[in-house]
Structures are given as C-alpha cells and as structure tokens.
C-alpha positions in Angstrom: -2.2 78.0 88.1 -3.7 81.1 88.9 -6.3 82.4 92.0 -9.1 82.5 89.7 -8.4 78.5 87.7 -7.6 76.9 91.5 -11.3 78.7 92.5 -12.7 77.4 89.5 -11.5 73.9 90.6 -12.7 74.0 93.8 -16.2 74.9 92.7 -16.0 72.2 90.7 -15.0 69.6 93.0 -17.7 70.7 95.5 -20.2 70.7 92.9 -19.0 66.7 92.1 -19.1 65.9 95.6 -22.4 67.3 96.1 -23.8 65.4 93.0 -21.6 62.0 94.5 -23.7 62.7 97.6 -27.2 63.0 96.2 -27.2 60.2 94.3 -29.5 56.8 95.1 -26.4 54.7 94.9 -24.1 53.8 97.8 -20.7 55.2 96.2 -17.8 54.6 98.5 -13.7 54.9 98.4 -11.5 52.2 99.3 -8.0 51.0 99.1 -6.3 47.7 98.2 -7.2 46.1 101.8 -10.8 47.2 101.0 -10.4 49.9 104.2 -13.3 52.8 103.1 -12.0 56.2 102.6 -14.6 57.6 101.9 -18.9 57.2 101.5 -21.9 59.6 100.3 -24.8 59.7 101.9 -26.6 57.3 100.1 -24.0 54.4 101.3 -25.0 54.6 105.4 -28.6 53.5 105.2 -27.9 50.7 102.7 -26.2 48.6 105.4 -27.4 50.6 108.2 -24.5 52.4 109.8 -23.0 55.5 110.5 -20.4 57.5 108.6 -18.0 57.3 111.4 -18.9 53.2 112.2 -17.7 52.7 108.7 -14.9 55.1 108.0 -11.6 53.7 107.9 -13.1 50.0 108.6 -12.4 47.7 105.8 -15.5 46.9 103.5 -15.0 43.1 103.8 -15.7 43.3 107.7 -19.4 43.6 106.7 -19.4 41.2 104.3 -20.9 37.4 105.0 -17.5 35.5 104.2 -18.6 33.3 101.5 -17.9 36.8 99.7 -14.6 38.2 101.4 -11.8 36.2 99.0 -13.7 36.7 95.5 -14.1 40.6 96.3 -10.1 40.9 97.7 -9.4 39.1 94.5 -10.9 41.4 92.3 -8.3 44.5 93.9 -5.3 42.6 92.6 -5.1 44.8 89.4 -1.6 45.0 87.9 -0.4 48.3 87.7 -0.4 48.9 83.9 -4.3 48.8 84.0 -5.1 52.3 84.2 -9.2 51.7 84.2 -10.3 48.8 85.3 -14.0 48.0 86.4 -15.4 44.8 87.9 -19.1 43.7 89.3 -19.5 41.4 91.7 -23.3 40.6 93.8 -22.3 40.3 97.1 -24.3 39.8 100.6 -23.6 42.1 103.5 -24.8 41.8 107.2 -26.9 45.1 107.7 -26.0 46.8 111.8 -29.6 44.9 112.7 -28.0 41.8 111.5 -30.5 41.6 108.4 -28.8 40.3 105.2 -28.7 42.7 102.0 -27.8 42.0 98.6 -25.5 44.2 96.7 -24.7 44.9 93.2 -21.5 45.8 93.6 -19.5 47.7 90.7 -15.7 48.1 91.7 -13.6 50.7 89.1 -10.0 51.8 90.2 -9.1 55.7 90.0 -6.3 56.8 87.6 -3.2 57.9 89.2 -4.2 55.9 92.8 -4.1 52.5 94.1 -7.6 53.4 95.2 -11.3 52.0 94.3 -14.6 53.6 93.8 -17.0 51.2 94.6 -20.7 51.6 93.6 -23.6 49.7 95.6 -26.9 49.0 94.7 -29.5 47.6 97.1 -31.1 44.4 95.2 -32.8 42.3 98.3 -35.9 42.6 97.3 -35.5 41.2 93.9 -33.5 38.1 95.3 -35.1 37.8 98.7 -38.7 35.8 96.8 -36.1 34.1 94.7 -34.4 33.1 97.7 -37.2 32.1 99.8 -39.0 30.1 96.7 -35.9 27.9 96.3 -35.4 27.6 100.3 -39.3 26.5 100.8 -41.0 25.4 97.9 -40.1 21.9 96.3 -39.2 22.3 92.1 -37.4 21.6 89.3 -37.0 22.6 85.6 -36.3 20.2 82.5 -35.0 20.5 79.1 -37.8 19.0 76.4 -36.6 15.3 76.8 -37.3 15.5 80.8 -34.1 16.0 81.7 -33.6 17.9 85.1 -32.0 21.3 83.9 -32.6 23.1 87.6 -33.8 21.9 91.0 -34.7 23.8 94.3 -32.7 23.8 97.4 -35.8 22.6 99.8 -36.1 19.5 96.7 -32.5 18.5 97.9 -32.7 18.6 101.2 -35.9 16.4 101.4 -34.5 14.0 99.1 -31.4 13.9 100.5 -29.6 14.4 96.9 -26.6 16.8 95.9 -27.2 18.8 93.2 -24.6 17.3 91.0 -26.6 13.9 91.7 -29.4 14.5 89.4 -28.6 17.8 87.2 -28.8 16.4 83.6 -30.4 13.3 84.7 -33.6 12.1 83.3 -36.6 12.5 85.6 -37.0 8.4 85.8 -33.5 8.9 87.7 -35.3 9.7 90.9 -38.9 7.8 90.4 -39.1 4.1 91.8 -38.6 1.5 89.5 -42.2 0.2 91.0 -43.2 3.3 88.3 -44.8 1.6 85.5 -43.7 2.6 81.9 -47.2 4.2 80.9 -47.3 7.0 83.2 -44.1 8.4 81.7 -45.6 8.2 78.2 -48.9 9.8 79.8 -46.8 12.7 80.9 -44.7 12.7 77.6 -48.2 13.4 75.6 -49.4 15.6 77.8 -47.0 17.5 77.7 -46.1 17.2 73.8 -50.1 18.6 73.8 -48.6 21.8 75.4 -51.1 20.9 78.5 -50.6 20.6 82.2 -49.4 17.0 83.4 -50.4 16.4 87.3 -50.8 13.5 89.4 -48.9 11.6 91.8 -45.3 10.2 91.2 -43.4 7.4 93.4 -39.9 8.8 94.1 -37.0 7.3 95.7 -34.7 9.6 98.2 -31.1 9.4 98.1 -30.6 6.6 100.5 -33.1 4.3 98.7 -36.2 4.8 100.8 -39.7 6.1 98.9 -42.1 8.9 99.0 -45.1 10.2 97.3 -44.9 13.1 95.0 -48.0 15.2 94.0 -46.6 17.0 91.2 -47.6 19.5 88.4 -45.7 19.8 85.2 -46.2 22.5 82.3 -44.5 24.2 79.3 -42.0 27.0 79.5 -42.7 29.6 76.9 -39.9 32.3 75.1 -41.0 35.0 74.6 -41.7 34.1 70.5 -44.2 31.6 71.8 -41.6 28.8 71.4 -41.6 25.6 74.1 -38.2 25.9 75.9 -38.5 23.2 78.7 -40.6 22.2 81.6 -41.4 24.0 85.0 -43.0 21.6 88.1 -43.8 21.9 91.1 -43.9 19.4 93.6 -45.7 18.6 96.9 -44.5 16.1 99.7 -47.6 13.5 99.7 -46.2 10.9 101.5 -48.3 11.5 105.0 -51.2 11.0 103.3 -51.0 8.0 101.8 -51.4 4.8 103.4 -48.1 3.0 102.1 -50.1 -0.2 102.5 -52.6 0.8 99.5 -49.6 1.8 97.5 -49.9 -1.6 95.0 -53.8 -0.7 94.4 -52.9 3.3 94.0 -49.8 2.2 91.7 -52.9 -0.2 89.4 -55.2 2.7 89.7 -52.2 4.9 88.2 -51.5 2.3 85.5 -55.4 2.5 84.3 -55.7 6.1 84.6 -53.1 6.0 82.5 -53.8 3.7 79.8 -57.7 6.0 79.9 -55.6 9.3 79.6 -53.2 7.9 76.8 -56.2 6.7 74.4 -58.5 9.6 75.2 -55.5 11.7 73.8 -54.1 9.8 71.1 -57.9 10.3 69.9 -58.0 13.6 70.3 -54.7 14.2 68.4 -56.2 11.6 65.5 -59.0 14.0 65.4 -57.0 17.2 65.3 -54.8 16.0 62.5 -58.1 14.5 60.4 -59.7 18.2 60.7 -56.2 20.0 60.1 -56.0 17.6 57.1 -59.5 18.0 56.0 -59.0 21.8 56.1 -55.9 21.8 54.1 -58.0 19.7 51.5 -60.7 21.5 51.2 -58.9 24.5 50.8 -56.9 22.6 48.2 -59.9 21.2 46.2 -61.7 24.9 46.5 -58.7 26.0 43.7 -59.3 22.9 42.1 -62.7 23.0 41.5 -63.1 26.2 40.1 -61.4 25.3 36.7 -64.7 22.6 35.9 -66.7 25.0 37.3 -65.5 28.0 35.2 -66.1 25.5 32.3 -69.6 24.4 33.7 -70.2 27.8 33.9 -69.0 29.3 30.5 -70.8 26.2 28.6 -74.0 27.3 30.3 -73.2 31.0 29.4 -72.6 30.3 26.1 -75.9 28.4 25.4 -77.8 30.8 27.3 -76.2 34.0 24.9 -77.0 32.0 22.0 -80.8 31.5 23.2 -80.8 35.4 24.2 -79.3 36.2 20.6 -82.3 34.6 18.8 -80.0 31.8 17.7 -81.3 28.6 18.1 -77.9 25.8 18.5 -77.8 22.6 17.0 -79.5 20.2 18.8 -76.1 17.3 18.9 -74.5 20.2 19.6 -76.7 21.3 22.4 -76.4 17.8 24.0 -72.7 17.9 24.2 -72.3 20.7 25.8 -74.9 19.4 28.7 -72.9 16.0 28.3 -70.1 17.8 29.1 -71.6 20.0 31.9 -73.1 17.0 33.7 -69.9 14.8 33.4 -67.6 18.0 35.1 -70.9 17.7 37.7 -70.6 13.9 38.8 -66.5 14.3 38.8 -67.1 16.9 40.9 -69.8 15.2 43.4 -67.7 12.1 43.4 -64.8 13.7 44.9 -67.0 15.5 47.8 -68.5 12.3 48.3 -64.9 10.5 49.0 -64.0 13.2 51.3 -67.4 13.4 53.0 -66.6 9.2 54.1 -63.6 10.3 55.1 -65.3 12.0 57.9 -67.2 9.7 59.3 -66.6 6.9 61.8 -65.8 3.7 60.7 -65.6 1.0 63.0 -66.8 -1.6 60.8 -64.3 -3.9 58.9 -64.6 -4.2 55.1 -63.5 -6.8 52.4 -61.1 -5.5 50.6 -58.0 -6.4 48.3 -54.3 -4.6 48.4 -55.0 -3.3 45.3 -58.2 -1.7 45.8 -56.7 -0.4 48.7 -54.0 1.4 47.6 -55.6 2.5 44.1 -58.1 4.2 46.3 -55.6 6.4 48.5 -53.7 6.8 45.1 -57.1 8.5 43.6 -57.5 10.6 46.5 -53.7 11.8 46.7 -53.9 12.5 42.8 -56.9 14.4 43.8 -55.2 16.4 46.4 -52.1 17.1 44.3 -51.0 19.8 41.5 -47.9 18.2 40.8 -47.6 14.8 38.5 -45.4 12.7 39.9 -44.8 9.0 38.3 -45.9 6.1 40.8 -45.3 2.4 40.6 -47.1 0.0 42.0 -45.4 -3.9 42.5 -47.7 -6.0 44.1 -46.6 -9.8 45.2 -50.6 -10.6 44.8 -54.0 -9.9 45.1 -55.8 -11.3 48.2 -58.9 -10.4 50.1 -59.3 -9.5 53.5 -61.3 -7.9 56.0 -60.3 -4.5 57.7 -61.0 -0.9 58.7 -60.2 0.0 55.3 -60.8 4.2 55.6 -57.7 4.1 58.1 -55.7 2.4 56.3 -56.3 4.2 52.9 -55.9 7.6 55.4 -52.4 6.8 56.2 -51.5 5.9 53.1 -52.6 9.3 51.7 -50.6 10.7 54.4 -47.6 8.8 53.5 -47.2 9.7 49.6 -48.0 12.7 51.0 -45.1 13.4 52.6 -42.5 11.3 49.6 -44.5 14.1 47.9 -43.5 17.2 49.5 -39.8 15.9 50.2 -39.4 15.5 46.7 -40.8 19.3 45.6 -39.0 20.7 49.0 -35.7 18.8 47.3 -36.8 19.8 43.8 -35.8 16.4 42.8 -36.2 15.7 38.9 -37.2 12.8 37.7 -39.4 12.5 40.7 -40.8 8.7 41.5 -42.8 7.0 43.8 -42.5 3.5 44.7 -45.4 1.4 46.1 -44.8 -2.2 47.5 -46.8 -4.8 48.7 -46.5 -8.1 49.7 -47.6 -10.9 52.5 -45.9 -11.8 55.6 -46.6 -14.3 58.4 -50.3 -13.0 58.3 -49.4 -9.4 57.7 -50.1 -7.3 55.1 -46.9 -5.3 54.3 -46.7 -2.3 52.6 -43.6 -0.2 51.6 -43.7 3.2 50.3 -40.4 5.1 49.1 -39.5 8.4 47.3 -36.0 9.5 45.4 -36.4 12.7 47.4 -33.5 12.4 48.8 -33.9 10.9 52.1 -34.6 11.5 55.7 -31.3 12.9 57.8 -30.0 10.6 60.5 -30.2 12.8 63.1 -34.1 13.3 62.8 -35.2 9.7 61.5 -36.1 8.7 64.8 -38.5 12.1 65.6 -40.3 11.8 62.3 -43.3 9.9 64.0 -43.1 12.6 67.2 -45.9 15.0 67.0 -45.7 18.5 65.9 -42.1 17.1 64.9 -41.8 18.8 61.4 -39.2 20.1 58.9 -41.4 22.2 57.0 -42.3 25.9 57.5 -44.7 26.2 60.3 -47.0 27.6 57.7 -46.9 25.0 55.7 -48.1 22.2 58.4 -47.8 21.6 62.0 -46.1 17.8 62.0 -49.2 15.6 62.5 -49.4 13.3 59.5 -47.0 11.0 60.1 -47.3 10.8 64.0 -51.2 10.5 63.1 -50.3 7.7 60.8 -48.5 5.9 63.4 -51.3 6.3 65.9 -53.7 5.0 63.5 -51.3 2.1 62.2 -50.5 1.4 65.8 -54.1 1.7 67.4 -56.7 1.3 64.9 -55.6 -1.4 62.7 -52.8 -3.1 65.4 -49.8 -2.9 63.1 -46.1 -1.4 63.3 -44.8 1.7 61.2 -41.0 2.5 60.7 -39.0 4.4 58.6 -35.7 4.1 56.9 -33.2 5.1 54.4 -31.7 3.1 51.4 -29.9 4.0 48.5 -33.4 4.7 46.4 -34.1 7.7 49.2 -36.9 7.0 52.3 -38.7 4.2 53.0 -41.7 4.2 54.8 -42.9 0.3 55.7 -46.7 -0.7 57.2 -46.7 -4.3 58.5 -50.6 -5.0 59.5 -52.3 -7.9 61.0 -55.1 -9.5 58.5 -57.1 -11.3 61.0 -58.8 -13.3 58.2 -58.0 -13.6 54.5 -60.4 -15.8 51.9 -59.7 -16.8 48.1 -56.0 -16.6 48.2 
C-alpha cells in the first residue's frame, strides 16, 4: 500500500469517526461479555455518564437485570454468521438512578468477535404507557366481551394474575348477584356503537365484592371498522353504602329493562326508515313506467287536439280509462306505504290469509324479480292483532329468501309460505331453495348490523328488526333453520282471542 492509499485511509476513517460521533444515536463497541470498547458522544448523556465511567465497564452493569440474560444471549452468534443484527428494548439505570428505555439494535463486525450496538432513547414514549397501566384501572375486549388486555393497577386491586381472566368473558369477574339484563343493556349499547357506563358488582380474586363505575366504548381501525372494546374503570366501593346494595342492584335491574326498550325502539325505528328509504327509492324506478304511459296518453290526445284532429270519442274515453286506472294503482300503493308509517297500537281482526296476501302484495310491490310463491294454509281463522307488525316482518322475511336466492342465482327460484295453529299460536313458516343459511352464522342472523351482503347493499337490520318486533310487539318467538328444501324462517305468535273457527 502506498503513502498516498494509507493517507487516503486514514482520512477516511477520521471522517467515519467524526460522522459516528455527530450522530443523535448512542453508538457504542462491545465484546462478547458486553465490556464497551468504545462510545460517541451521543452515548454519555443517554444514560448519564462519562466516557471514562463507562469505558471498559461491561454494558450489562447498567442494565436493570430483568434484561441482563436476554441481551448476553443475543452475543452467542456462531461463528459462520458473518452479519448478524438483533433489537432488543431494554431498561437502563441512568448515573441519577432514573430509569431509561432503550431501543437497542446489536450488529456484529465482520472479521471480529466484536458488536456495534446502537441506542435510542424511547422513555418518553413508554414512560405515559407505563404510568397509565401502573395507575389507572382498564381493560380491553374482543367484540364478544372477552377480556383481550387488562392494566397492571386492575390486577393488583382485584387481586387476580393476568393469566386468571385474559380470554375470559367479562361475567368472569362480575358477581353472580349481577342480573342478566344489565349484560344485554351493555351488549346493545354497545352493538349501537354508543358508550355503555354505569356501575358493575365485581368480585376480587378471593371472593370478596366491590363496586365498579365503569365506561365501555368501541375501538375503531383505521377503515372505520369496530375491532373490540376499550373501558375504563373507577373503584366505587367507598361510596356506596354496601347495605343499599339490594335496592341499587333493583334500581340497576329497572334502569335496565328502561334502557333495553327505549333502544330496541330506537333500532325498530331506524330499520322502519332505512327500509322505507330503500322503498321509496325502489318504487320512484317503478313508478315512472305508468307514469311515462300516463304521460304519453295525455301527450298524444293533447297533439291530436293541437293538430285540429278531433279523436273518437270511445276512443277518447279509453285512453282517460287507462290514465286514471295507472292513477289509483299508483295512489293505492303510496297509500299502503303511507300506513306503514304510522303507529299502530290498536289490534285488528284479521284472518292468516289476509295477513299474509297483504305482505305478499307489498313484497310483489317492492320486487323486480318474479319469483313463484306458495301458499299452504291448515285454515282460515280470525283473530285480533297488531296486524301492520306482523305483515312488516313478513315483508322483511321474503325479503331476505328473496335476495339469498338472486345473491345464489338459484333457478327455479321458489318460495314457500306455511301456516298453521298451534296451542293458541299462530305459526308461520317461510322457506327459500336459496340455498341455505351456513352453520357457522345461523345463530348471528338475528344480531344487528349482522349481514352477508355488501355494505352497500344494506346494513343487517331486517331480520334483527323482525325479531324485535316478533319478540316485543306481538309477544311471539322467531328462529331460523335449515332443511333439505334450503332456509326456514318460523313465527310462532300468541292469538289472544280467535272467533268463528
């Protein structure tokens, strides 16, 4: 090498070390026992002592020694790796006995059994971390409630280990004194993407109770999508005399039952005027064939008129037969969906038949495709009942047979209605050839917002309004099965009188 190439060299190597030195990262030097070699500038004020204090010491001495075996470990690098690289966040005890975090990125140098280690200082993104799960009381669930991640300050007041109730359901650590309702309170709020808080009677690890105040709401990704439940949760024990603890649980009980209906109405309302919506928007495409033929007929006898021509007088009457028959069909249908809006609370008589030939109409109405339905009724009685919600759920039934079968594009497509009396019940089963509902989702189809469409295509309300309405307003039991015809939808409903049977 020649006086000129080893100057070259050493200009270079000063230039490297002066660039090593600069830089904002701690970069350091060590051998296999993790004694430093060497440290830039940057390294010193990171944990707060001088280049001398930490020359030659090993790294590991400053380490908290939680850390000291899983850093050692990751210097055991067989020979025959020539680059090897490692990370590893570590905690170090600063010369004023402060704790720092360190993102710590180990890589060994070719040719030697040495290490160039690279710190970063990252305390003050852990440190709030830190503190929140040492101080504040939490926990994080999965969409079914089940506790996915729970704060340290939570175990330590309830006494649990963390393997205790990760993956448990929340009911694991509420007292059985909890009534059923308030779980299904917090289910809907939560399933209405709102904010569920109130007060919760938990058990600790060794069986005695306290009082929760706690808040639950949705976690978001960043699509928009719900990915779990975040809560947090206040000790309330202190101030609650544990002697009014059966009143406060019956208060809970009918704040609950209040909460429930108010929002099972409000989600009954929702669907009606996401349904109506869809209708109308439907029926607007629909109606503008009669009305292109109301209005051409008018046209034409209005060109004729202009011409001078006078038209034949049957002729004339025809066409106005013709225009005001479109007219009625088409104020008949606004009038069935203008009922459909109002409150009903009064019970009507009413036969199956009427019933279901009604919801048929207003499905046939609402529907492009013709799809064959039959109808088996056992017979023909009458009854009194809130006949719009019935004929509503119905709609919403065939419906859905409907869209399964286009979504399947089943041929032959066929409907199937069913009716027939049981033990003061009206029962009414509805089935489709399309194809069937899949086990692993036949027992979310009456969830809300559950759907298997495209989200532009619905948001999952009709059946889950169905079995709000079947369940509330008219006191009967929905299911849903599978056969070998394809899905079954069945409506058992109390008749609470029936006359000329």
């Amino acid at each position: 090498m020649s006086l000129e190439e080893i100057e070259i060299l050493k200009k270079n190597n000063q230039e490297l070390q002066e660039i090593i030195n600069n830089s904002w990262d701690g970069i350091g030097i060590i051998d296999k026992k993790t004694r430093l070699i060497y440290v830039n500038n940057a390294f010193m004020p990171i944990l707060g002592f001088s280049k001398n204090e930490l020359l030659n010491k090993e790294f590991t001495l400053f380490m908290q020694d939680r850390y000291k075996t899983q850093f050692s470990k990751l210097l055991e690098v067989d020979g025959k790796d020539k680059k090897y690289k490692a990370e590893i966040d570590i905690v170090c005890i600063r010369k004023d006995n402060v704790n720092v975090y360190l993102k710590t990125t180990i890589s060994s140098m070719l040719n030697k059994p040495l290490f160039v280690i690279n710190i970063k200082d990252i305390t003050s993104q852990i440190s709030t971390d830190e503190i929140l799960d040492d101080y504040v009381l939490s926990m994080h669930f999965d969409l079914h409630l089940h506790i996915t991640k729970i704060s340290t300050a939570f175990l330590k007041l309830t006494e649990y280990k963390k393997s205790d109730i990760v993956g448990k359901p929340l009911k694991q650590i509420v007292h059985k004194d909890t009534d059923e309702l308030i779980f299904e309170n917090i289910n809907k709020t939560l399933e209405t993407l709102q904010e569920w808080s109130g007060l919760l009677k938990a058990v600790k690890n060794d069986g005695t109770s306290l009082w929760f105040n706690i808040k639950i709401k949705p976690m978001y990704n960043k699509y928009g999508d719900v990915i779990g439940y975040t809560s947090l949760v206040f000790d309330a024990t202190k101030e609650i005399n544990l002697n009014d603890e059966s009143s406060l649980l019956q208060k809970q009980i009918e704040e609950a039952k209040n909460q429930i209906k108010q929002k099972d109405q409000l989600l009954i309302q929702q669907s009606k005027l996401s349904i109506m919506t869809e209708t109308l928007q439907k029926l607007s495409h629909e109606w503008r064939q009669p009305l292109n033929i109301i209005s051409l007929q008018a046209q034409k006898l209005e060109f004729e008129y202009s011409m001078g021509v006078t038209p034949d007088t049957d002729k004339t009457i025809e066409v106005l037969d013709r225009i005001k028959n479109e007219a009625n069909e088409l104020s008949k249908t606004i009038e069935s969906f203008q009922s459909y809006l109002k409150p009903d609370t009064k019970k009507s008589l009413t036969t199956p038949k009427a019933l279901i030939d009604k919801a048929i109409d207003i499905f046939k109405t609402n529907s492009k495709e013709e799809l064959k339905i039959e109808k088996i009724y056992e017979d023909n009685f009458s009854f009194f009942i809130l006949e719009k919600y019935l004929v509503v759920v119905l709609v919403n039934i065939l419906t859905n047979a409907k869209e399964q079968i286009i979504r399947n594009k089943i041929a032959n497509a066929l409907i199937e209605i069913k009716q027939y009396h049981l033990d003061n019940s009206l029962i009414i089963e509805i089935s489709d050839n399309g194809g069937g509902i899949k086990d692993e989702i036949l027992h979310k189809i009456f969830e809300p917002y559950f759907s298997t469409k495209e989200k532009k295509h619905g948001v999952g309300l009709g059946l889950y309004t169905s079995k709000l309405i079947t369940n509330i307003k008219l006191g009967g039991v929905i299911t849903a099965s599978n056969s070998e015809f394809g899905a079954t939808i069945k409506l058992s409903i109390p008749i609470e009188e029936e006359i000329n049977r």
